[in-house]
GUFI-289604 format. One line per 10 residues: number of its first residue (from 0); their letters; for each residue y negated, z negated, x of C-alpha. Coordinates in Angstrom, 3 decimals, always signed. Layout:
NUM> A> Y/Z/X ~ ...
***
This chain:
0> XXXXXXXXXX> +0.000/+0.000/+0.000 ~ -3.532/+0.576/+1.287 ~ -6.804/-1.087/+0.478 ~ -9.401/+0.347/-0.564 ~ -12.990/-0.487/-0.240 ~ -15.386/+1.534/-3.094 ~ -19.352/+0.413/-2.281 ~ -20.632/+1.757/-5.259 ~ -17.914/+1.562/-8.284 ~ -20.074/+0.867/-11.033
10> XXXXXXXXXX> -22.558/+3.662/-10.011 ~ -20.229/+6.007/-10.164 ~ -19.274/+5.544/-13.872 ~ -23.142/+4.849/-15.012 ~ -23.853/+7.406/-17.986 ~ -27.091/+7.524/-20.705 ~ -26.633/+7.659/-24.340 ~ -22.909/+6.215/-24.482 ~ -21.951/+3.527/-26.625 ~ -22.624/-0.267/-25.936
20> XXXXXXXXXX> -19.285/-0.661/-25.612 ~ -18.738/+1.964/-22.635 ~ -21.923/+0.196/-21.545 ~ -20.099/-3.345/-21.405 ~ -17.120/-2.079/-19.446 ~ -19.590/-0.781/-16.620 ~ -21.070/-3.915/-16.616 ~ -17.784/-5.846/-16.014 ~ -17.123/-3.030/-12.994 ~ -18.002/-5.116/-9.537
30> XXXXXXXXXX> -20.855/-3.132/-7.401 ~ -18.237/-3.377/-4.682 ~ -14.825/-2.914/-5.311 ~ -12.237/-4.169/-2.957 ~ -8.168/-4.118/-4.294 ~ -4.887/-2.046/-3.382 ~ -5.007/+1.667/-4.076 ~ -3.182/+1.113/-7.412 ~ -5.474/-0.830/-8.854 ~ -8.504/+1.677/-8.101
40> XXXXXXXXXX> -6.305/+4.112/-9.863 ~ -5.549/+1.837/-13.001 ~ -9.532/+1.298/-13.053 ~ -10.475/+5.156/-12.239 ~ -7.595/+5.927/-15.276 ~ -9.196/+3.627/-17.928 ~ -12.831/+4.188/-17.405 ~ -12.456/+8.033/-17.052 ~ -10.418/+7.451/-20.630 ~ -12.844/+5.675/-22.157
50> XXXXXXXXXX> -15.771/+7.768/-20.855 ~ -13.895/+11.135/-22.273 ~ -13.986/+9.307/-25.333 ~ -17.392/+8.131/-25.698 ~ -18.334/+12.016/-24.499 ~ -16.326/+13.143/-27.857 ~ -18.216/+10.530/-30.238 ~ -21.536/+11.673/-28.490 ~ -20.620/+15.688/-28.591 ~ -21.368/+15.939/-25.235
60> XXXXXXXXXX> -20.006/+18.171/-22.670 ~ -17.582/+15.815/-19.880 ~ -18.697/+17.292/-16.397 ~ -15.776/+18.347/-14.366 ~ -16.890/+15.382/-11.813 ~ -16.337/+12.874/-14.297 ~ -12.778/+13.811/-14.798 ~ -9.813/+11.482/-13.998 ~ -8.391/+14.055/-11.401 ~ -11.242/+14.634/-9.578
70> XXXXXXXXXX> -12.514/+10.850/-9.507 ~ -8.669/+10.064/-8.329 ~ -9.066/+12.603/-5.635 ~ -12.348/+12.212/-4.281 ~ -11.983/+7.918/-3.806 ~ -7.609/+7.621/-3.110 ~ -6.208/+9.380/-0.239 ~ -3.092/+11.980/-0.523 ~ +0.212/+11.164/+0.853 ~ -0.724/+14.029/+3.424
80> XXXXXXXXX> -3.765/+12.247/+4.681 ~ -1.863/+8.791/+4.733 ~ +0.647/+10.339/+7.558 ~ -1.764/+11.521/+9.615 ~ -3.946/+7.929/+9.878 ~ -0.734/+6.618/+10.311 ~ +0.283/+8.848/+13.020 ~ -2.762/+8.820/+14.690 ~ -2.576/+4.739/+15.348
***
């Protein structure tokens, strides 16, 4: 397992015009974020869930960037990337 430090977690999820209720769950999102990979992925999962929602009850367009798969990839590394920092030690 790795662990993963995110500086800016609750930044990243920040969005205007969603519900209160999206609005609570950023709140309760830690500025810095420090856990196991798995967790980061549990968190990235629900928030991007919950912010595809509140896009839908808004009609509003969910930017690719915002997507689980793209949040996943840009913050937790790939299996590929793993064996080469573990290689390179």
């Amino acid at each position: 397992m790795l662990v993963v430090v995110e500086p800016s977690l609750s930044a990243e999820f920040v969005m205007v015009g969603c519900s209160t209720v999206y609005g609570a769950l950023v709140d309760l999102l830690p500025e810095v974020f420090v856990s196991m990979s798995v967790k980061l992925r549990a968190v990235v999962g629900d928030m991007c869930t919950t912010m595809k929602w509140c896009d839908r009850e808004s009609s509003l367009h969910m930017a690719p960037w915002r997507k689980r798969r793209y949040m996943e990839a840009e913050r937790l590394d790939t299996p590929n990337r793993l064996l080469l920092t573990a290689g390179a030690l």
